[in-house]
N, C-alpha and C positions, 0 to 999 in steps of 0.2 A: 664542610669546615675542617681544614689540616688542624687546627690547633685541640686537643687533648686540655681535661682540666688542670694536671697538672705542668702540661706547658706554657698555659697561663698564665699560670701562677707564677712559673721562673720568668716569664715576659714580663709580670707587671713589678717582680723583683728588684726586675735587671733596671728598668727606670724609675725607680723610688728608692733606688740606691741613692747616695750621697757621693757623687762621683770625685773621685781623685781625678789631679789635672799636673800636668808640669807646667814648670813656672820659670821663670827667672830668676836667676841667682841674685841679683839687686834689690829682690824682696819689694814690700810696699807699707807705708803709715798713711791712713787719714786719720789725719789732726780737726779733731770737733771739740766746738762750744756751741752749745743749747740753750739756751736761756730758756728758763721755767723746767729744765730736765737734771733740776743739781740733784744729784744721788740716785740717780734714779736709773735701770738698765734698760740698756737696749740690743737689739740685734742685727748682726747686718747678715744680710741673705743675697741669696743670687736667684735670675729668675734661670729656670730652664723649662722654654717654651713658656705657658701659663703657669707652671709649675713653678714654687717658690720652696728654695731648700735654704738651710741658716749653713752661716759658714763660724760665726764666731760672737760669742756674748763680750758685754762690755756695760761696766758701771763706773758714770761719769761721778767727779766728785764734788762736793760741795759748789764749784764754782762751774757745773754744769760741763767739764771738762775731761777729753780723753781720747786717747786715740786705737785706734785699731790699728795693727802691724804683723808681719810676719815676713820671714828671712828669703820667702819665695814669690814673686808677682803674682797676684791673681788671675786667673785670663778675665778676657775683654770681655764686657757683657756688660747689659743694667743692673744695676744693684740694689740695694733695697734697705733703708735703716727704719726698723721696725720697731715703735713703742708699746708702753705697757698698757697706755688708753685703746690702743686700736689700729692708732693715724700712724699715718708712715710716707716719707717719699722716696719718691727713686732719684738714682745718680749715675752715670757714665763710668767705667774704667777700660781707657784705653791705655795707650804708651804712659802717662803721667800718672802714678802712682802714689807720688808724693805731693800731697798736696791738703790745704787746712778749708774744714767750711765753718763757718759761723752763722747762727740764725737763731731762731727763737721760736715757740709754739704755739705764739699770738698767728704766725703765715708761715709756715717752714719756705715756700718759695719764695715770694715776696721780698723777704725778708733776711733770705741766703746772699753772703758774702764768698765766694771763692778766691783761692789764691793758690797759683802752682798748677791750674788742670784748666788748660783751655777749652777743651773738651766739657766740663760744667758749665764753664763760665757762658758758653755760647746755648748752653743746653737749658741752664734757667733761666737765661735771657728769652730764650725760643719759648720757654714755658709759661713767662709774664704773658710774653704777646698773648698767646693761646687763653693766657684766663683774663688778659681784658676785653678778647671777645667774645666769652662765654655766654654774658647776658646778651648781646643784640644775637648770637644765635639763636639764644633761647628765644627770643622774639622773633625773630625772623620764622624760626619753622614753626614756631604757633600761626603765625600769621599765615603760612603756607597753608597749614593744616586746616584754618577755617576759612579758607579765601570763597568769597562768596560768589566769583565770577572768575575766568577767565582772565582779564585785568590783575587783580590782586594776586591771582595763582604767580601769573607772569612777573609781577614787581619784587614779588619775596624771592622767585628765584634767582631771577636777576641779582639783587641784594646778595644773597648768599653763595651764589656763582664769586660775586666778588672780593668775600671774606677767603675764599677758597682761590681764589688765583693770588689775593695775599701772602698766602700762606705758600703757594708755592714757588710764587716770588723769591718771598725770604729765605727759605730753602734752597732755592738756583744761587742766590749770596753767597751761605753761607757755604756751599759746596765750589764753586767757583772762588773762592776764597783760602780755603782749606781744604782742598782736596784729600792728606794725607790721614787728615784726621777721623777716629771713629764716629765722632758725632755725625760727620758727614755722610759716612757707611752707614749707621744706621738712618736718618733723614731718607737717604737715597732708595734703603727698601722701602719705606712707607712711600713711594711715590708711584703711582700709574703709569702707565706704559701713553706714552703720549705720542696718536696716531695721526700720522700724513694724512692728509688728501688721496686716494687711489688712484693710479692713474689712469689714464682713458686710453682703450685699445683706437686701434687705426680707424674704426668705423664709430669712434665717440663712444662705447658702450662701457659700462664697470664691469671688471670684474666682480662677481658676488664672492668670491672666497679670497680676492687678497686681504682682507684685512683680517681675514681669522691666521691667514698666514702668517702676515706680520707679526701681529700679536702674539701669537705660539712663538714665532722666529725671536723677536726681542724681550720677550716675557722676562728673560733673568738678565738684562741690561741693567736694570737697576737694584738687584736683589742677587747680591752670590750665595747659591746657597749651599755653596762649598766652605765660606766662613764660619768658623768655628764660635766666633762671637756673636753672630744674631743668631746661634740657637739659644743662647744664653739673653734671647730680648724675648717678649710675648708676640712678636711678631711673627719667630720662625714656620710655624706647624701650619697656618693659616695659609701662608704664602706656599709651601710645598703642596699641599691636598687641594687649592685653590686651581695648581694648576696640574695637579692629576686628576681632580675629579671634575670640572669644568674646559678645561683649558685641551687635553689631551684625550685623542677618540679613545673609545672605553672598547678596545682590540686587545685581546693578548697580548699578543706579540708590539703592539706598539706602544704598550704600557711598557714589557719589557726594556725596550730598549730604553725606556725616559729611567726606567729605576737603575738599570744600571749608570747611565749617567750621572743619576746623585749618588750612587753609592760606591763607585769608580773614584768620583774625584772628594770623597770624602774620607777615606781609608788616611790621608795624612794627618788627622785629628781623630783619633782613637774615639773619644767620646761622641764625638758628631756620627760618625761609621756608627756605635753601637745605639745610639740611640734612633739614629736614620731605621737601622733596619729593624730594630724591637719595632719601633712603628708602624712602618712600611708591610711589615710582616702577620703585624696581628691587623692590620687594617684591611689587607686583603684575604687571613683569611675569613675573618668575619663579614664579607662583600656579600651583598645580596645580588650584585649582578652576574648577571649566569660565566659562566666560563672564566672569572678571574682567579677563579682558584689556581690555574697555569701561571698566575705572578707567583701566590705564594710557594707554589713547588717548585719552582725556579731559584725563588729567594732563598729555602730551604735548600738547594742542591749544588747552588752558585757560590753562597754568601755564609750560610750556619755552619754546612756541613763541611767547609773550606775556610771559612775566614774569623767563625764566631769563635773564639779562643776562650771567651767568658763560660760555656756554656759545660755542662758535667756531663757522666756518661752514659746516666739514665737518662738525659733528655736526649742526645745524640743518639742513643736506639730507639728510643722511643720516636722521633723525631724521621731516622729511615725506614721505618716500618708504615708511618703513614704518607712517608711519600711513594715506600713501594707499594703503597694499595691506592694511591689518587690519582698518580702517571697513567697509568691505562686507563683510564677515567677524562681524561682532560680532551674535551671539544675537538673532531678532528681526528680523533682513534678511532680503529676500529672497535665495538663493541665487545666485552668478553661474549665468547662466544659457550655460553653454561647450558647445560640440557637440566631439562625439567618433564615433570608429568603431566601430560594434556589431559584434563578430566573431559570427554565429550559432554555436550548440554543435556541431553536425554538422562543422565546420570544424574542428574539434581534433583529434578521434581521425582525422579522415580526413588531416591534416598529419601525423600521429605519424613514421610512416615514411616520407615522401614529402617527401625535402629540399626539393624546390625549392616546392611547397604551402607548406612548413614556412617559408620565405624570404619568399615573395611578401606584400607590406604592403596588397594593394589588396583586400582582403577585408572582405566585411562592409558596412553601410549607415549614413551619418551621420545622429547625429539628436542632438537639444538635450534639455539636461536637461530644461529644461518640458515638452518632450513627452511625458514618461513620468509615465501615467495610474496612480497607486496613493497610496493613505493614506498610508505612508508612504514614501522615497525613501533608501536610505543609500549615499552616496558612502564608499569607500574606496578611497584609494589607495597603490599597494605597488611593489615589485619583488621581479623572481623573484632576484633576486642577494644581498636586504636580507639578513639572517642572521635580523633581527626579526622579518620577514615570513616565512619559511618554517615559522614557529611560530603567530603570529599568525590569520594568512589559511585555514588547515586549519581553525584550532581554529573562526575565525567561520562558516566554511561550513558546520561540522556544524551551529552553534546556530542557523543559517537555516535548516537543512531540517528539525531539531528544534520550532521556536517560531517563527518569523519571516516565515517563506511562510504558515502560516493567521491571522500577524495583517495579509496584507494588506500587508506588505512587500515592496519591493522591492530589492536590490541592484543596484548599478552598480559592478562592479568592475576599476576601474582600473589597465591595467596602465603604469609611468613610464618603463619602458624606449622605448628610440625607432630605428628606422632595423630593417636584417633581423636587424641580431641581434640586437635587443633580443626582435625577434617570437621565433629560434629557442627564449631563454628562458624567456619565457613560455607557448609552446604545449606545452614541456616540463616546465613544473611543474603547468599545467593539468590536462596529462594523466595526470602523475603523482600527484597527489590526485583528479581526476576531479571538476575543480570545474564541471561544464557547464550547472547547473540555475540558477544566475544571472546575470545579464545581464554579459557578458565584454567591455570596450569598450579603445580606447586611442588615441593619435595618433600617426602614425606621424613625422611631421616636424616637427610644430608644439607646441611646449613653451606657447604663452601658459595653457594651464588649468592649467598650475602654478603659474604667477603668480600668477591669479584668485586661485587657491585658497591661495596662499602656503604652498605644499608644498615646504619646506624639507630636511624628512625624512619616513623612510616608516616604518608604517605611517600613515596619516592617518585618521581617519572624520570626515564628518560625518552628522547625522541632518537630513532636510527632512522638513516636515508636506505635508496632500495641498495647501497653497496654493504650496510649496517656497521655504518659510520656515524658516531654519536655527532647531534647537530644542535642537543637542546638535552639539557639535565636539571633534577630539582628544580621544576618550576609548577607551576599550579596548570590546573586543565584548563582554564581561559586560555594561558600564555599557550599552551599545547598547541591547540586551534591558529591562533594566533604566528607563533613559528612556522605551523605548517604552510597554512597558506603564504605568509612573504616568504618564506623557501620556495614553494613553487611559483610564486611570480617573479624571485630571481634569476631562477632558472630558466622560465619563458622568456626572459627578457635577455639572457644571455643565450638563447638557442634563438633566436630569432635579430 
């Protein structure tokens, strides 16, 4: 994980800021009357993402009346007027700024008057529809939910298929309509990627992967998500990880290349760039899948240490210093190549009861990873103290002597403890599972191959091929087994 606690903390800073925006000099007033809201404040917010920050209070007067303004436009986004009971609805600001709403707290939508914001006007009209069909939803997917047959499954879907081509109906309207408009922009992200027929090769067959094609290829047809205003809907963050973590193969490198695209063509909206890559950034490095940590060292090297202007200059060293310990780390490299102390197995049982054996650090012969001649190489490192590791380390040993020694494997297993007592504990857990049949190494004064390794916590593994080229890091011994063999069956199937 590249991110450190306290660069965290300036990450989740930097998006719980209240961000400043430029605007327009022609400024903006909504003019509001509430009925049932005389004297009473309210707030109007903005979303960013799911996130909802206040932009400015306001207390309407006796005759539920008052407007909100300011000498600069807001940018485009949904907006939000927020009461003192709870309830609250949203509203559009796109180009029309100026403009009055009237309602009342018996329906705030129902019951909304607009004037001057086309953009509403189509927006609470979209939003009637929507809640006169709320109740037959509600019945419809109950009906789904208990269909008692086949039959009934079929009829509710049917039904509901067609409250749902309703609705995209009216949205072809009103975008064929108004195209220029933001309401239409946003409609248009909330819409599916709506897929052709495949077409049939010369001997009538489908292809199986055009349509994951298409669909990666037209995916942001209806969703720019270069626009700085649907960060500002709940729409945006859904649709971005939607289609980085489903949509786009989960490759280094061809993750790379999607994040530079959003963050390429986001740099003309200052706030979209920084909150793109505060995201982007703590999302990958907090990734459990193996080797994406190469996005977030990228993003760090491409984008913070080059483009993040926000950022101060304890996080910027702090910042290069763990990408120059994760770079030689990243999938693909070769292995630091660190010497260590080989304890031979004779050495264990013969230490068991022999304290001062048991003490003595100067046991055993140094030698370098690279020296060690096998297909494959898997470093793990632990301690006998870890509480992880005394579950861990048993369990991987069995699956070595099970499947792992006749693929040609080798272990290197490390112990992190250091100095004589580190050795007391370790020759006592050795001996106590009776781990002797793989290579037992450690240092007894010098910590640098922790660094290398940026062995932060334990258990660690990594996997080396026989060139000890790392192929597999932090992951558990199942996945160990597991790597190894599909490595070698890709291999077979590329040598053959």
């Amino acid at each position: 994980m590249l991110l450190t606690p306290s660069m965290r903390k300036l990450s989740i800073l930097v998006i719980l800021i209240v961000l400043s925006f430029s605007g327009y000099s022609r400024g903006y007033k909504i003019s509001l009357q509430i009925r049932g809201m005389e004297n009473q404040e309210i707030i109007l917010a903005h979303y960013m993402d799911k996130s909802i920050f206040p932009d400015d209070t306001l207390t309407l007067d006796d005759k539920g009346q008052g407007a909100f303004k300011g000498k600069e436009s807001l940018p485009g986004g949904m907006y939000i007027l927020y009461f003192p009971t709870g309830k609250y609805f949203e509203f559009l600001l796109g180009d029309d700024q100026d403009f009055s709403l009237v309602t009342d707290t018996l329906d705030f939508i129902q019951h909304a008057v607009i004037e001057g914001s086309e953009d509403n006007r189509i927006f609470f009209d979209f939003q009637r529809y929507m809640l006169s069909k709320r109740q037959e939803l509600k019945v419809l997917t109950a009906e789904l939910e208990h269909a008692k047959n086949t039959k009934e499954k079929e009829k509710a879907q049917k039904a509901l298929k067609k409250i749902s081509d309703e609705r995209v109906a009216k949205i072809d309207d009103i975008l064929n309509r108004h195209p220029d408009l933001f309401v239409s922009v946003f409609f248009r992200s909330t819409l599916d990627i709506r897929m052709p027929d495949p077409p049939g090769k010369k001997d009538g067959a489908i292809d199986s992967n055009w349509q994951y094609r298409y669909y990666k290829d037209h995916y942001f047809d209806n969703f720019n998500p270069h626009d700085g205003r649907l960060l500002r809907t709940p729409v945006y963050e859904d649709k971005i990880m939607q289609y980085l973590e489903k949509v786009v193969y989960q490759i280094p490198d061809t993750l790379i290349k999607e994040v530079d695209y959003l963050l390429d063509g986001s740099m003309q909206d200052s706030v979209l760039f920084r909150y793109l890559l505060v995201t982007l950034f703590n999302y990958y490095g907090n990734s459990k899948i193996m080797g994406l940590d190469a996005v977030q060292v990228h993003l760090a090297e491409e984008y913070y240490l080059k483009k993040a202007w926000w950022i101060d200059d304890d996080f910027r060293e702090e910042l290069v210093t763990r990408v120059a310990a994760l770079k030689p780390l990243i999938l693909g490299n070769p292995a630091p190549n660190i010497e260590l102390l080989f304890v031979p197995k004779d050495h264990f049982p013969a230490a068991k009861n022999d304290s001062a054996l048991k003490r003595y650090p100067h046991v055993g012969e140094l030698m370098k990873i690279n020296d060690i001649q096998a297909e494959y190489t898997v470093l793990i490192f632990w301690e006998a103290s870890c509480s992880h590791c005394k579950k861990v380390v048993p369990n991987f040993y069995s699956i070595y002597k099970q499947e792992l020694e006749t693929l040609g494997v080798k272990v290197v297993s490390i112990s992190t403890l250091f100095g004589e007592e580190g050795k007391v504990e370790w020759i006592n857990f050795v001996n106590k599972y009776q781990l002797y049949d793989w290579m037992n190494a450690w240092n007894p004064y010098d910590y640098k191959y922790k660094i290398k390794y940026d062995v932060r916590a334990t258990p660690q593994f990594f996997v080396l091929n026989r060139d000890k080229i790392i192929i597999g890091k932090r992951i558990g011994p199942e996945q160990v087994l597991e790597l190894i063999k599909a490595y070698s069956a890709e291999n077979s199937r590329i040598d053959n």
